[in-house]
N, C-alpha and C positions, 0 to 999 in steps of 0.2 A: 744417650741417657747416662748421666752421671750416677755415680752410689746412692747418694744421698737421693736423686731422684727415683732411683727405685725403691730406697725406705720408706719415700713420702707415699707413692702408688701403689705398692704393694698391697693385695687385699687375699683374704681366702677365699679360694674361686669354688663351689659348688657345685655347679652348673657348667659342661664343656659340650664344644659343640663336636661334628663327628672327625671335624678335619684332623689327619695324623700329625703328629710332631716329627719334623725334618729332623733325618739321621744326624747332619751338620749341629743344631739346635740341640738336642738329645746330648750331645756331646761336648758341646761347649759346659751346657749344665754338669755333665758328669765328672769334667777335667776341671773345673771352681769347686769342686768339693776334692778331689783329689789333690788341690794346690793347699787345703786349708792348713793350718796352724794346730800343732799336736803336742802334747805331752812330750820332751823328748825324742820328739820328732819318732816316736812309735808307729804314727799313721793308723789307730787298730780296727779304722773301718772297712767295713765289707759292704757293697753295694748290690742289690737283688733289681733288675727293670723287669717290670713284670707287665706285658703288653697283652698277653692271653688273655683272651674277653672270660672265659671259663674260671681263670682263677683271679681275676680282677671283681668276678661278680661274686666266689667267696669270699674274698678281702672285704667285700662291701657290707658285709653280713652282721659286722660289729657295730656296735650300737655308734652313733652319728656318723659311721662310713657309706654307710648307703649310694654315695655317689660315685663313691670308688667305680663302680658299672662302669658307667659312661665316662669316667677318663680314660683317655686312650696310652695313657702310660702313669704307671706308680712303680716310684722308687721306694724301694725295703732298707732300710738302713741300718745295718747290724755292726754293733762294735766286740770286738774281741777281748771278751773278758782276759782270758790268761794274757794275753800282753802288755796289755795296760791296765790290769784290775782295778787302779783307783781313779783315770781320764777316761775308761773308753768313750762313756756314755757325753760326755761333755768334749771331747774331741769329735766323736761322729756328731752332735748336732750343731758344734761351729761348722762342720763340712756340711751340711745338710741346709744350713742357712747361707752359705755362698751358694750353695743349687738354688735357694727359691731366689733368693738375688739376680742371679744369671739369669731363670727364667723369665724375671719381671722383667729385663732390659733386652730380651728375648721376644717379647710378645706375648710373653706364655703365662696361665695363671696357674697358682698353684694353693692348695691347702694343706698345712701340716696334720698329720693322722696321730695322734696318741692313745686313740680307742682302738685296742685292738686284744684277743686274745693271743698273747705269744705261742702258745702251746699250737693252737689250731695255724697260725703264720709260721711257724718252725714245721711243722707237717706239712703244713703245704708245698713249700717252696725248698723243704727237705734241707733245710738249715742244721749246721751242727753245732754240739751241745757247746761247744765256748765260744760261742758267738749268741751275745743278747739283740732281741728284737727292739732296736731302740726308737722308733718312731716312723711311719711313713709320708710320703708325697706323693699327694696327686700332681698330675703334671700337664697341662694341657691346655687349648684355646678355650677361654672362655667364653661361655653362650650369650648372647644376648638376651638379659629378660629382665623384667620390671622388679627394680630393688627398692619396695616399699619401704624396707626399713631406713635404707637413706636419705627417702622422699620426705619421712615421717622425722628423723632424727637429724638432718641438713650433712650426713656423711658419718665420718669414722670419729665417735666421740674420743678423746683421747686427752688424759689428763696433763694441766698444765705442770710445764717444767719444774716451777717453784713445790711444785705436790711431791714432787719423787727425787728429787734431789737434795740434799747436805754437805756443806762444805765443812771438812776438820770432823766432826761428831755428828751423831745424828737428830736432825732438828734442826741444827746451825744455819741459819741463812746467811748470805753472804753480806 
């Protein structure tokens, strides 16, 4: 699978089945976000895998994480403010976007988490105070089940090129 073919397949996965994610696979994902492209080459991401079913079902407990539960691995993505205080957060979610990339070409589904309480994800996983809780991922094989909304809407609506693109100023069509 090409880049571009993981862009196109890519979905957020919801729903995982119980099978675990190979150490091999686990780390192919974690070394595409360790490769990513940084401020200054700062690097100021800090990576949390959190495979505990105990505190994976906390994690779940934030409003649309719910299925955190049943994946069998979520990565915490924390960038370090004092390093980088004006990239961290946008260097850790380019790193974070080559993980769900690798995943896709991987086998693996995954969903980005931005619901979450930092405070209660810094307690938990005993995070310290200059590193921000910048987003997580679920990480794992998708289940099989009936995707009414695709059935109903013909797939991943997603607006045409001409919609979100300007060339020179904005507006400008080519």
């Amino acid at each position: 699978m090409d880049v571009f073919d993981a862009v196109r397949v890519r979905r957020s996965v919801r729903a995982y089945d119980t099978t675990p994610v190979p150490k091999e696979s686990l780390d192919k994902v974690l070394e595409s976000g360790r490769l990513a492209p940084s401020a200054s080459n700062f690097q100021p991401w800090k990576f949390i895998i959190v495979t505990d079913k105990a505190k994976r079902t906390e994690l779940s407990k934030a409003r649309y994480a719910g299925f955190l539960k049943e994946s069998p691995v979520v990565i915490v993505g924390c960038g370090d403010r004092k390093g980088s205080p004006e990239w961290y957060a946008v260097d850790t979610t380019i790193a974070l976007q080559n993980m769900v990339l690798t995943a896709t070409e991987e086998g693996l589904g995954t969903c980005w988490i931005g619901s979450f309480d930092e405070d209660r994800v810094r307690s938990l996983l005993s995070i310290p105070d200059e590193l921000s809780v910048v987003a997580m991922l679920s990480v794992g094989y998708p289940r099989k089940k009936l995707d009414l909304a695709s059935m109903i809407t013909g797939g991943r609506n997603r607006k045409a090129l001409e919609d979100v693109v300007s060339y020179e100023e904005y507006g400008a069509r080519r």
